[in-house]
RODO-2510 file (C-alpha; in nm, 4 decimals, decimal comma):
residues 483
     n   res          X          Y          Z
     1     x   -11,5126    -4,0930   -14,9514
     2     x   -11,6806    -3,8449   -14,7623
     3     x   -11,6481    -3,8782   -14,3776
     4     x   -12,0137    -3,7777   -14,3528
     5     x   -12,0978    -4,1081   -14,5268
     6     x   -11,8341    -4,2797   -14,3519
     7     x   -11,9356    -4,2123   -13,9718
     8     x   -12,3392    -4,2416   -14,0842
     9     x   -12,5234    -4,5025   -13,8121
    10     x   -12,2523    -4,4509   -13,5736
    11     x   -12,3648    -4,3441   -13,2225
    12     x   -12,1743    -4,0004   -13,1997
    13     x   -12,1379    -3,8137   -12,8577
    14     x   -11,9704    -3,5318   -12,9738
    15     x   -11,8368    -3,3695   -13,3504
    16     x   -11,5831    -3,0875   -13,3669
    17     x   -11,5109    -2,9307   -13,6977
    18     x   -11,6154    -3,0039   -14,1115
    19     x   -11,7805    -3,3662   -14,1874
    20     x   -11,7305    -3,3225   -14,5151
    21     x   -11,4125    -3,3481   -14,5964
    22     x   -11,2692    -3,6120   -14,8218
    23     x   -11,1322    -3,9169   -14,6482
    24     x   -10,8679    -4,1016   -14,9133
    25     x   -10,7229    -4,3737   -14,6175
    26     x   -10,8031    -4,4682   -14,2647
    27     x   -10,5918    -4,5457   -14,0042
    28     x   -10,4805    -4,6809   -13,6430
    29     x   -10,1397    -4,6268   -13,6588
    30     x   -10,0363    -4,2763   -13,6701
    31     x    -9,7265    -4,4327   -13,9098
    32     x    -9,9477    -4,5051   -14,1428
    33     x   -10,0752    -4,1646   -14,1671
    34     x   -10,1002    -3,9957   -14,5035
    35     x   -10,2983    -3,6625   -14,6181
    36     x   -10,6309    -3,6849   -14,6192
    37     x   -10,6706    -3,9397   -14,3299
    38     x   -10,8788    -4,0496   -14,0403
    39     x   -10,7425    -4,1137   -13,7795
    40     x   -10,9202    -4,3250   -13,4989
    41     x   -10,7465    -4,3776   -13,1666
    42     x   -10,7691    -4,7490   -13,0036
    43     x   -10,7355    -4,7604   -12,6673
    44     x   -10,4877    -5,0722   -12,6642
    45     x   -10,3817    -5,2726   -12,3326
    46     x   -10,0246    -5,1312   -12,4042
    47     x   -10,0190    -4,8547   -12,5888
    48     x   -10,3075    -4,5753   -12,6212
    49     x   -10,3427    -4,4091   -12,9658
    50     x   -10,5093    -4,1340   -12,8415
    51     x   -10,1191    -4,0237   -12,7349
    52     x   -10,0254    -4,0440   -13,0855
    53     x   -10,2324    -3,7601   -13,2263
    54     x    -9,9889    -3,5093   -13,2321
    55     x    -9,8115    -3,7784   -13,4635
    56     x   -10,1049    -3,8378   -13,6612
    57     x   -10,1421    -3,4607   -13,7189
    58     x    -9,7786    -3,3964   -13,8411
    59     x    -9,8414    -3,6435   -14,0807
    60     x   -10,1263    -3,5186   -14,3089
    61     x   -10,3780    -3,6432   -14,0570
    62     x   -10,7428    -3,4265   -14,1512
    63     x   -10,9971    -3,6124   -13,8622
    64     x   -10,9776    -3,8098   -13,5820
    65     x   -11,2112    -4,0750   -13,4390
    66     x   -11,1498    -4,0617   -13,0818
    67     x   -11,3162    -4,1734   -12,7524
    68     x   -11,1201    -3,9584   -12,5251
    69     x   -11,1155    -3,5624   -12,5500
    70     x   -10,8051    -3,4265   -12,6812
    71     x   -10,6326    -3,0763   -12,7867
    72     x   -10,6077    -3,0093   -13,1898
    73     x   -10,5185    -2,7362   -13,3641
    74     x   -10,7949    -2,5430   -13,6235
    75     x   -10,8730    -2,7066   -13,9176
    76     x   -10,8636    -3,0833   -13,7471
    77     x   -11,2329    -3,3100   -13,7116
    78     x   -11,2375    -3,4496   -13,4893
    79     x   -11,5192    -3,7101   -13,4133
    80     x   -11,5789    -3,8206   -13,0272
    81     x   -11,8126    -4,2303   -12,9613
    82     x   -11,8179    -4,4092   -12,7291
    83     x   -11,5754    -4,7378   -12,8106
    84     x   -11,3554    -4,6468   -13,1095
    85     x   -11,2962    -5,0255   -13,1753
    86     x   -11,7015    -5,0259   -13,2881
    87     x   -11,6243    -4,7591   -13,4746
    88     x   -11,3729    -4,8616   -13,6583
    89     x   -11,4964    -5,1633   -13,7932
    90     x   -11,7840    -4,9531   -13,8842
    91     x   -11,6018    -4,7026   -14,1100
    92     x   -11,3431    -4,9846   -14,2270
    93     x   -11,7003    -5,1627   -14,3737
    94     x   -11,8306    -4,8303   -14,4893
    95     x   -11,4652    -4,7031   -14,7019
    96     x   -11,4545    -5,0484   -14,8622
    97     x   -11,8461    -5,0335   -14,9415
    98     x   -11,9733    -5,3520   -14,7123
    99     x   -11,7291    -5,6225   -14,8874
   100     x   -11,8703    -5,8696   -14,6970
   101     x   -12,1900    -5,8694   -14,8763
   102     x   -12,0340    -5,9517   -15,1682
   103     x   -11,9051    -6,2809   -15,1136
   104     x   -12,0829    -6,6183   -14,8818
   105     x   -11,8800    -6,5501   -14,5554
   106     x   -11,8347    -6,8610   -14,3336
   107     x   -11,7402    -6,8182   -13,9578
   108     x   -11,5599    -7,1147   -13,7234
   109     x   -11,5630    -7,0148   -13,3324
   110     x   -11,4713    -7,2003   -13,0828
   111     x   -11,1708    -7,3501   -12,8796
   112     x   -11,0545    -7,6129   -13,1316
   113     x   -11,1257    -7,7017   -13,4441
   114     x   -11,0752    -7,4003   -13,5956
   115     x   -10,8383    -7,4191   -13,8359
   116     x   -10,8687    -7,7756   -13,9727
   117     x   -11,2358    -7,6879   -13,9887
   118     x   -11,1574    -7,4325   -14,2474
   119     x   -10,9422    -7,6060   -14,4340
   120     x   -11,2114    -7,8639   -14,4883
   121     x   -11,4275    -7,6459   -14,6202
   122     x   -11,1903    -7,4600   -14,8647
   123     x   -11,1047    -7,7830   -14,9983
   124     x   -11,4924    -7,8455   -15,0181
   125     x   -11,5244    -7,5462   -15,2286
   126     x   -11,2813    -7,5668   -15,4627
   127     x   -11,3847    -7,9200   -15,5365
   128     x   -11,6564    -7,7392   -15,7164
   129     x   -11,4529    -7,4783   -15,8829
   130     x   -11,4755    -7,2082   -15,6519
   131     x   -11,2113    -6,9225   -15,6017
   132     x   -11,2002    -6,9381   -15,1948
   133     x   -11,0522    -6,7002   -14,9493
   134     x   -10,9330    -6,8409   -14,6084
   135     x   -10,8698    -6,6464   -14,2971
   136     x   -10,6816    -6,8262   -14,0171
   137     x   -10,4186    -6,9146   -13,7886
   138     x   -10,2049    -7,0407   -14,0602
   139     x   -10,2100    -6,7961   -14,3156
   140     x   -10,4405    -6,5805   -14,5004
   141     x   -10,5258    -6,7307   -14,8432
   142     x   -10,6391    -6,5682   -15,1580
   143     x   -10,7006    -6,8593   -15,4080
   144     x   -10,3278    -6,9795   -15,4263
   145     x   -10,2480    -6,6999   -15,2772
   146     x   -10,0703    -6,6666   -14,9432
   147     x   -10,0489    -6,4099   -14,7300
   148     x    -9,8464    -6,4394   -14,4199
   149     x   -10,0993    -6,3682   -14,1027
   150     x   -10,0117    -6,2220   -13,7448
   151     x   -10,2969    -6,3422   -13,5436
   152     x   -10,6030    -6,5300   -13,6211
   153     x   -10,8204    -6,2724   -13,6817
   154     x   -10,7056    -5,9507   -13,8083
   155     x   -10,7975    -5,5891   -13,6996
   156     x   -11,1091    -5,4200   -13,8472
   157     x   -10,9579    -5,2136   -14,0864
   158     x   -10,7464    -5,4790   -14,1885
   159     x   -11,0029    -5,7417   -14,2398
   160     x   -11,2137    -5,5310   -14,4063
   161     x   -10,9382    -5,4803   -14,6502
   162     x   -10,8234    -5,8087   -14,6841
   163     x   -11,2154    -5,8854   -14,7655
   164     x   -11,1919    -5,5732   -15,0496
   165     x   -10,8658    -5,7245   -15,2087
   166     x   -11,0818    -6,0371   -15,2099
   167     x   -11,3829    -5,8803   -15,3872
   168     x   -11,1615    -5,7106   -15,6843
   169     x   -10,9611    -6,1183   -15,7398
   170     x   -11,3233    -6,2491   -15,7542
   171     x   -11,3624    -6,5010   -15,4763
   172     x   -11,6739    -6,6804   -15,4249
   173     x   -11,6612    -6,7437   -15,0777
   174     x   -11,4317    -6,6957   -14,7680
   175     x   -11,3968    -6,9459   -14,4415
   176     x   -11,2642    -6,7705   -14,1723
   177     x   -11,1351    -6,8335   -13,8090
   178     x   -11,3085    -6,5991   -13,5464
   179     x   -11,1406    -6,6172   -13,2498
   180     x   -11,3010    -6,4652   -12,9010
   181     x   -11,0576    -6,2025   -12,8629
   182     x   -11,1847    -6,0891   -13,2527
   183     x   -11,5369    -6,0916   -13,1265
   184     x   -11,4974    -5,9318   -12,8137
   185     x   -11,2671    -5,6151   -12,9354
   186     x   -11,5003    -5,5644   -13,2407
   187     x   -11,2890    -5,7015   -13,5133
   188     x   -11,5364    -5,8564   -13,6895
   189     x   -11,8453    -5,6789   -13,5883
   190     x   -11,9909    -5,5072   -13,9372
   191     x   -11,9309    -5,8540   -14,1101
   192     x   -12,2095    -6,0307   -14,1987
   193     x   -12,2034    -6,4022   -14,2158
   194     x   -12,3846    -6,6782   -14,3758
   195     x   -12,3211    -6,9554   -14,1508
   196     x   -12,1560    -6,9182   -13,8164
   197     x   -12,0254    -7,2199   -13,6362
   198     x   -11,9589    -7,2973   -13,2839
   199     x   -11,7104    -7,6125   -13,2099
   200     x   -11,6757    -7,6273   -12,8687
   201     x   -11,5317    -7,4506   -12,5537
   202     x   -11,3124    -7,5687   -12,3386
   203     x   -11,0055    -7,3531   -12,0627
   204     x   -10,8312    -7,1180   -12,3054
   205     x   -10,7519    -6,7710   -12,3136
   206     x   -10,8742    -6,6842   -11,9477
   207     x   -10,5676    -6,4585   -11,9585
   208     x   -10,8035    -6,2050   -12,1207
   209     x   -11,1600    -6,2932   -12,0634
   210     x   -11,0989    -6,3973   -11,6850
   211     x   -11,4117    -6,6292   -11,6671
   212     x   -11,5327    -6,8708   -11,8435
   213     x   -11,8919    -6,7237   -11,8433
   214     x   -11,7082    -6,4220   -12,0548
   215     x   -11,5122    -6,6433   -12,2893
   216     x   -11,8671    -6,7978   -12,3392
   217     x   -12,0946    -6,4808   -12,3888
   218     x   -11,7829    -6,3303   -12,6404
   219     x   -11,8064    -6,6540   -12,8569
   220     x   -12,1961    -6,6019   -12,8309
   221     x   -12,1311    -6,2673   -13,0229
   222     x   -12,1052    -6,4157   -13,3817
   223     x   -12,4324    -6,5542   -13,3604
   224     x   -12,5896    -6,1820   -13,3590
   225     x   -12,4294    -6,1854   -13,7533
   226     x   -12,5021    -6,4700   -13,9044
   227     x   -12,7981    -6,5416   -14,1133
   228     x   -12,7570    -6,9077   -14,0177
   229     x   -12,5658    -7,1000   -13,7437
   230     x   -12,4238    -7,4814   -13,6839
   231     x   -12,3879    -7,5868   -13,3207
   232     x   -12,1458    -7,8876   -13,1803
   233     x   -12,4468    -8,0338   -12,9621
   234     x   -12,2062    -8,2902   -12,7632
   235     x   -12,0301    -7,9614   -12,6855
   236     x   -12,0666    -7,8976   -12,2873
   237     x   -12,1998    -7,5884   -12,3994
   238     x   -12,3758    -7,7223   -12,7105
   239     x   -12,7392    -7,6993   -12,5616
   240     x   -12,6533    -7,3134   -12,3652
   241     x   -12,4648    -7,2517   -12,7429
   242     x   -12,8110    -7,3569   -12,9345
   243     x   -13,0186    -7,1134   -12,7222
   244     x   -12,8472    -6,8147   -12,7536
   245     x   -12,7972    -6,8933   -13,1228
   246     x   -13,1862    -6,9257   -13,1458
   247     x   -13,2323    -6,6265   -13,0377
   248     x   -12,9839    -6,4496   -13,2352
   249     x   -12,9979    -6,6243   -13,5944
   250     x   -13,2232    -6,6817   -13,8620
   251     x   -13,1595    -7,0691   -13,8386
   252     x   -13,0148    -7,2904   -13,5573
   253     x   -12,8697    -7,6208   -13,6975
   254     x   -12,7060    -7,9259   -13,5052
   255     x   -12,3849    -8,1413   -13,5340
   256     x   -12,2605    -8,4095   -13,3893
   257     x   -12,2165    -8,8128   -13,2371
   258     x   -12,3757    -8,9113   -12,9358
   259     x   -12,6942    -8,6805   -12,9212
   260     x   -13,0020    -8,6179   -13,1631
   261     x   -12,8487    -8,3706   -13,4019
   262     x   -12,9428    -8,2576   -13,8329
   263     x   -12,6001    -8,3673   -13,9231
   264     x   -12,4581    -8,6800   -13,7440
   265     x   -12,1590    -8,9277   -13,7541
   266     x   -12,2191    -9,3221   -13,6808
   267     x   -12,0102    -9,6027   -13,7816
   268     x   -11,6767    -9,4273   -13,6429
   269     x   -11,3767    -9,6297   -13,7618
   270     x   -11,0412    -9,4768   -13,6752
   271     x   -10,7071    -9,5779   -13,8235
   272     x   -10,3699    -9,4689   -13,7287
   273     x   -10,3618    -9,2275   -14,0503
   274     x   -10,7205    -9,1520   -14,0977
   275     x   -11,0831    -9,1676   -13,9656
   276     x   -11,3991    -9,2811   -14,1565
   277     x   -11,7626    -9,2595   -14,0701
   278     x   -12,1237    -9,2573   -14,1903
   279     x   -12,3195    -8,9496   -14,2191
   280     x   -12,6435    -8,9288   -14,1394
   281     x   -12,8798    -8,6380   -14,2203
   282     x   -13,1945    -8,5009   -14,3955
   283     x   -12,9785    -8,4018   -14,7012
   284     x   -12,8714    -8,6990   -14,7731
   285     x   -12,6358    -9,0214   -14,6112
   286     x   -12,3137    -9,1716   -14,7148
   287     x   -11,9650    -9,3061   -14,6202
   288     x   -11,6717    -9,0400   -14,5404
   289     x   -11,3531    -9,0346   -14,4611
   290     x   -11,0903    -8,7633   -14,3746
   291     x   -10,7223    -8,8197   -14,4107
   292     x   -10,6357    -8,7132   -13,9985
   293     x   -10,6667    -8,8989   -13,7219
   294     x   -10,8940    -8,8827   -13,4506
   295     x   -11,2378    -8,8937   -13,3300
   296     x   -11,2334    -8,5228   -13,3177
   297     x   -11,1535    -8,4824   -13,6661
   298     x   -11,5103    -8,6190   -13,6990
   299     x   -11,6309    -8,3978   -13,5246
   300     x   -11,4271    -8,1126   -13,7199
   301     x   -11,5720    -8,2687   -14,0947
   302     x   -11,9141    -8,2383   -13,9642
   303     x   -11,9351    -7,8623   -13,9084
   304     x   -11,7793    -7,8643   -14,3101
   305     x   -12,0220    -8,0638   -14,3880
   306     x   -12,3007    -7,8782   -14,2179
   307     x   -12,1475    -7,5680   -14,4058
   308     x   -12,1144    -7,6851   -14,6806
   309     x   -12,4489    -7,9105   -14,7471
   310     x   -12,6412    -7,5417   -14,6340
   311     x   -12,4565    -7,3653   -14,8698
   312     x   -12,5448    -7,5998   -15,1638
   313     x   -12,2560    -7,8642   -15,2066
   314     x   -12,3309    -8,2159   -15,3013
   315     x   -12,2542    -8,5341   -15,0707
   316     x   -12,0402    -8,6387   -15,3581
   317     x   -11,8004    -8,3612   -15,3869
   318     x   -11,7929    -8,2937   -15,0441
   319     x   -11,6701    -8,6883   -14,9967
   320     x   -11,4513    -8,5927   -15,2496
   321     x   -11,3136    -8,2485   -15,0791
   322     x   -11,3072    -8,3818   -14,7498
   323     x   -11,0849    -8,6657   -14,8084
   324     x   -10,8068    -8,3934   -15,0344
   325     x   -10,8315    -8,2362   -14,6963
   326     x   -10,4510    -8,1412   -14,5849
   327     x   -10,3783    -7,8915   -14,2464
   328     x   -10,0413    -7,8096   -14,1735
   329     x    -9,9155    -7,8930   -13,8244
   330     x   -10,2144    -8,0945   -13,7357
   331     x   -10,1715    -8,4094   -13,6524
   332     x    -9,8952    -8,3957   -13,9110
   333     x    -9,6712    -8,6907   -13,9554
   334     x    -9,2926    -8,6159   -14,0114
   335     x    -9,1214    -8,9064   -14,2101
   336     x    -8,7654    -9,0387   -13,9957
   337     x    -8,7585    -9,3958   -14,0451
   338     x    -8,9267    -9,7146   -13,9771
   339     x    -8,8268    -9,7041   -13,6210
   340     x    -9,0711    -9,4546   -13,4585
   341     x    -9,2890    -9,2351   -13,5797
   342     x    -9,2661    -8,8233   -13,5082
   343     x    -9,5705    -8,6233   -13,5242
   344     x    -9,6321    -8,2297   -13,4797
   345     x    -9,9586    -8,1076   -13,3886
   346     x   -10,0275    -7,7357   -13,2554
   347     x   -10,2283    -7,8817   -12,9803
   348     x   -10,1674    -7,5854   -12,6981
   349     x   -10,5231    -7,6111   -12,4836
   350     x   -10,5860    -7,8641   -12,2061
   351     x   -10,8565    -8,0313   -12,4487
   352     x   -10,6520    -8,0602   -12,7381
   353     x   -10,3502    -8,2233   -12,5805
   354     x   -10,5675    -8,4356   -12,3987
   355     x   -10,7543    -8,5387   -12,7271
   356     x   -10,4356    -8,5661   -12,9691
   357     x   -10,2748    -8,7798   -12,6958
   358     x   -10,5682    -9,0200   -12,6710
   359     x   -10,5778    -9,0211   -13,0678
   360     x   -10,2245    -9,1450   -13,0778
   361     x   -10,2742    -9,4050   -12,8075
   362     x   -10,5487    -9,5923   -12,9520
   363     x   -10,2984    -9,6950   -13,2146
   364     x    -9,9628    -9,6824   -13,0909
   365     x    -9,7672   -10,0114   -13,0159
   366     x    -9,4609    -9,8757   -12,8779
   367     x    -9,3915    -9,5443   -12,5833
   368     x    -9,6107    -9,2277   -12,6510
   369     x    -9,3585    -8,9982   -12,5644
   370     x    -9,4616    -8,5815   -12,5535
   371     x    -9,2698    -8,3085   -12,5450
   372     x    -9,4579    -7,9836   -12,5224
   373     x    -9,4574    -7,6467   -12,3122
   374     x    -9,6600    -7,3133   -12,2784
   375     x    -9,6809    -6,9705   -12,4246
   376     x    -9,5401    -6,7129   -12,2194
   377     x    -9,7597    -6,4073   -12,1357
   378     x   -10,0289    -6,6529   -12,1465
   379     x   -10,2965    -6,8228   -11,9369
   380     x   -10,0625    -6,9495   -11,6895
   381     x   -10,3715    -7,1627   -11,5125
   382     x   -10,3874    -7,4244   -11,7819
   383     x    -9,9742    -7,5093   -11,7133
   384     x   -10,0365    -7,7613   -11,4692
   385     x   -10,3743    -7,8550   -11,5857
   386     x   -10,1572    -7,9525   -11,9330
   387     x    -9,9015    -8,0972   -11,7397
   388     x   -10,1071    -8,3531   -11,5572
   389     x   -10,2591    -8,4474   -11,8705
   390     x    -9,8998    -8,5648   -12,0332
   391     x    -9,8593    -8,7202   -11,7255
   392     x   -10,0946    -8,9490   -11,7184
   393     x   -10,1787    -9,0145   -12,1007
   394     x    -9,7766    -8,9841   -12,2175
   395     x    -9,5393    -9,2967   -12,1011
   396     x    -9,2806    -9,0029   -12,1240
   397     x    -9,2972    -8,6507   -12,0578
   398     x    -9,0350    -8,3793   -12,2000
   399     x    -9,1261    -8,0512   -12,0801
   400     x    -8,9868    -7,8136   -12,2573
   401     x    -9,0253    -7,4274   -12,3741
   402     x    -9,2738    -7,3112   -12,6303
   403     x    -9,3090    -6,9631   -12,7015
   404     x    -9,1495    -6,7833   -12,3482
   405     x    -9,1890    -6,4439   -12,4633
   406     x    -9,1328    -6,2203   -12,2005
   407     x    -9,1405    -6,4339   -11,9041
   408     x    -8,8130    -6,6762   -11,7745
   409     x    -8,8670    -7,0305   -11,9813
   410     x    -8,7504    -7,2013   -11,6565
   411     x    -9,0692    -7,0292   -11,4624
   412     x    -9,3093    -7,1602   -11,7280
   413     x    -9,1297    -7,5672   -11,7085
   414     x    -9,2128    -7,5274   -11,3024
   415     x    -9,5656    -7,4676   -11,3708
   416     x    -9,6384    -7,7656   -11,5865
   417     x    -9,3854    -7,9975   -11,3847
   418     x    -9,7015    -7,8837   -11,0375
   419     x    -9,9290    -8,0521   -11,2620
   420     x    -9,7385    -8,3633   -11,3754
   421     x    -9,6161    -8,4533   -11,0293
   422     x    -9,9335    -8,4797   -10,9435
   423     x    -9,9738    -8,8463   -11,1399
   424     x    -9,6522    -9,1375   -11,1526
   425     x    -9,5660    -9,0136   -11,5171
   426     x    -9,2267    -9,0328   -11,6014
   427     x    -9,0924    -8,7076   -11,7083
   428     x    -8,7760    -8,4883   -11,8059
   429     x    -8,7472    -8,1023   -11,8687
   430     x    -8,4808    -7,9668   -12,0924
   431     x    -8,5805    -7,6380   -12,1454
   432     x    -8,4109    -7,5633   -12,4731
   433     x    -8,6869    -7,6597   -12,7307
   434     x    -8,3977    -7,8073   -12,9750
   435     x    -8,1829    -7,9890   -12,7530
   436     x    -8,5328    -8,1143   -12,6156
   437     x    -8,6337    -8,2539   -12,9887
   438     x    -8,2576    -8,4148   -13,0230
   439     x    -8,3487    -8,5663   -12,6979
   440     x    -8,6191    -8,7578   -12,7538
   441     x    -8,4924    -8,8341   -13,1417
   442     x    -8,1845    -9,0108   -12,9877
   443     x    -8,3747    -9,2083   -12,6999
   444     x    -8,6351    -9,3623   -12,9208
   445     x    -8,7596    -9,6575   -12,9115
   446     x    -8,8882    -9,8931   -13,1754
   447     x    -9,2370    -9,8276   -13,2120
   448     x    -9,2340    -9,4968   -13,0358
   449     x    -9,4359    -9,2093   -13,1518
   450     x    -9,2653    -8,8700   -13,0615
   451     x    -9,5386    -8,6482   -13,0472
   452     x    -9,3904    -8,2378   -13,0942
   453     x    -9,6735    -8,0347   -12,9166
   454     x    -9,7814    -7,7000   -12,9360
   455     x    -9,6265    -7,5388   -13,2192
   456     x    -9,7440    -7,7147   -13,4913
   457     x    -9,7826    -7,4622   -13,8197
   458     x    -9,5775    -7,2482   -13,6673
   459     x    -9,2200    -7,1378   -13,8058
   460     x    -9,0400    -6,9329   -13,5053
   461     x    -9,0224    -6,8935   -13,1025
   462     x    -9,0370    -6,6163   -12,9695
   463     x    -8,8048    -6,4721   -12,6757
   464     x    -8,7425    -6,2106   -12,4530
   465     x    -8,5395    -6,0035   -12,6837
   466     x    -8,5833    -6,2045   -12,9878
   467     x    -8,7836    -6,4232   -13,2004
   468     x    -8,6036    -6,6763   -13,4032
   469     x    -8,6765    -6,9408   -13,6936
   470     x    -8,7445    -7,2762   -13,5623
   471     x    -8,9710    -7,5027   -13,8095
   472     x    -8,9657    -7,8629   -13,5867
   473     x    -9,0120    -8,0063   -13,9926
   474     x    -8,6048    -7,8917   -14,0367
   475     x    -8,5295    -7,9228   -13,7249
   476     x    -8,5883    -8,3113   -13,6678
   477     x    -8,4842    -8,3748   -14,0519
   478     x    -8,1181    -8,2217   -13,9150
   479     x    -8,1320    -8,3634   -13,6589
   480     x    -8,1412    -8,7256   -13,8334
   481     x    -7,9551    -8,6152   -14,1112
   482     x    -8,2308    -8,6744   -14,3102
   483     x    -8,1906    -8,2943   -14,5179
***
């Protein structure tokens, strides 16, 4: 493509050298360099690719996108904006000719809910046949196809060509996760959605946004591409959430329990394995039921629903869809024996602990016992916040490490044990995740339910100097000699 057409609509402050030359790959990585490339430098909070150009260059590099000046020998474009993030979703969008268009795009924001909120819908969709694409925490999904993921939402370039490979297999539609850090760094801007949907927002991720007013107004950035939107009313932030959606979509819609709202649950019933409910709406009423526990679960079908009813799908199959629904590592039972019961559940907010605990209380008849920690190089506020919640919900506590990263694992346990000896909960910390598991495996009680917070889906941890394979599935199967 020509890098004329590519750069056209962005705001340029400055262009050095030809604009038509012929741009065969773009880049961010100066190792992924090739002839015939553009280069565009992110300005990263560790490393600046700006420093790389003389890399980029002795690779086959032909123009850079840049937002810093820098030295190039003759012959080199180079291209100077403003925010090279913007711009590089923009030319991503532009080299794989606006995939995005080409497909009904579906976009889940919000706290929690995410990922089991896409999973509904994908196993709306294909109900009806559909070839669906699914972009998430989990993995990235084309049809059958999966496709391991690094972070929830992917960089621009890489989006945009995970959305081309979807175009050439044919998918009808793709449900994606859009987390804030996507929205606020420009991952996703250039995408343009059919129905965006906000969940809820509660402490998370203050790490990077530092308030909550900016972990707010970056969430508030999807509604600016969506020809449509779905708001969690009971939200805190449901009524702040409508407005600015108002103003920024086509069409505002509502879900939820206790208020007013176009799509709304009554008749909750929740079981130990599953939750049912009635649905109430202009489209149409009926009786549903999702195969995970938990009031918020309800909460997680309606925004599928809401997607899914705007988008065409009827009642029936989406009864049908919902209740194939299946999520790893959310609220995901582990069979031992008829002793206790273990579950794992990627609960890792303040909010979701709080809610999965509750969840498992309303039907437990023996100990709720939890054993959870916290990311390292994380939001280290929510630590005690997380660990007062165990406290008081949990009959036993086992703090424990999560994912330490690069900080000690011991520093992280004393953050959550400020919070828990705050309340009279019993606790213990054994800071080796495994010997924390064998712990609680060999001091159950009959009717305990073990529940094995925070990693959920996941399949490592990840250290200091090393990540390793740790899938709490195998590990409590050895553990019982049950593999």
């Amino acid at each position: 493509m020509i890098l004329k057409e590519l750069v056209e609509g962005l705001d340029i402050l400055e262009i050095c050298g030809d604009i038509n030359a012929n741009i065969t790959n773009i880049a961010y990585d100066s190792r992924k360099v090739r002839n015939d490339t553009l280069f565009v430098c992110i300005e990263g909070f560790k490393v600046d690719g700006h420093q790389f150009v003389a890399a980029a260059i002795e690779n086959g590099v032909k123009a850079l996108l840049v937002q810093k000046n820098v030295s190039v020998p003759e012959g080199i474009t180079v291209i100077r904006v403003a925010d090279t993030r913007l711009a590089l979703a923009h030319v991503s969008n532009a080299f794989f000719e606006n995939p995005s268009d080409k497909f009904t795009l579906f976009g889940i924001t919000g706290t929690k809910g995410k990922t089991t909120t896409t999973f509904m819908i994908k196993s709306i969709l294909e109900k009806v046949g559909q070839k669906v694409g699914l972009i998430g925490t989990v993995a990235n999904f084309i049809g059958n196809e999966t496709i391991p993921t690094e972070r929830t939402t992917p960089e621009s370039y890489d989006l945009q060509a995970l959305f081309g490979d979807m175009v050439e297999k044919n998918v009808n539609s793709v449900v994606m996760e859009v987390s804030s850090h996507a929205l606020e760094l420009h991952r996703v801007s250039c995408c343009n959605y059919d129905i965006g949907v906000f969940t809820n927002l509660t402490q998370d991720h203050l790490d990077f946004h530092e308030t909550f007013e900016n972990y707010f107004n970056a969430k508030m950035k999807l509604f600016k591409m969506c020809s449509k939107a779905l708001i969690n009313i009971d939200s805190d932030y449901g009524e702040r959430a409508w407005e600015a959606a108002s103003a920024a979509s086509g069409k505002v819609y509502t879900f939820g329990i206790h208020k007013e709202a176009d799509f709304k649950a009554v008749n909750i019933v929740t079981n130990p394995d599953s939750v049912e409910f009635d649905l109430v709406s202009m489209w149409g009423n009926g009786h549903l039921k999702v195969n995970i526990p938990g009031v918020f679960t309800v909460y997680n079908a309606l925004a599928a629903i809401g997607c899914c009813i705007l988008g065409g799908i009827s009642l029936d199959d989406i009864r049908e869809g919902l209740l194939n629904t299946r999520v790893p590592g959310r609220a995901e039972v582990v069979y031992t024996n008829d002793k206790f019961t273990v579950i794992i559940d990627y609960a890792h907010s303040p909010d979701s602990l709080e809610n999965i605990l509750k969840t498992i209380k309303d039907y437990s008849v023996g100990r709720v016992v939890c054993l959870f920690g916290c990311g390292g190089d994380r939001d280290r506020t929510k630590r005690p916040i997380m660990g007062e919640i165990s406290g008081r919900l949990a009959d036993l506590t086992i703090i424990t490490s999560d994912n330490p990263r690069t900080e000690e694992p011991e520093s992280i346990v004393r953050d959550i044990e400020e919070g828990i000896k705050r309340t009279d909960g019993a606790y213990i910390t054994i800071v080796d995740r495994r010997e924390a598991i064998k712990y609680s495996l060999e001091n159950a009680q009959k009717g305990d339910i073990i529940l094995l917070a925070g990693k959920g889906h996941e399949t490592y941890q990840i250290f200091k100097d090393k990540t390793i394979h740790f899938d709490e599935r195998e590990v409590v199967l050895e553990l019982l000699d049950l593999c």
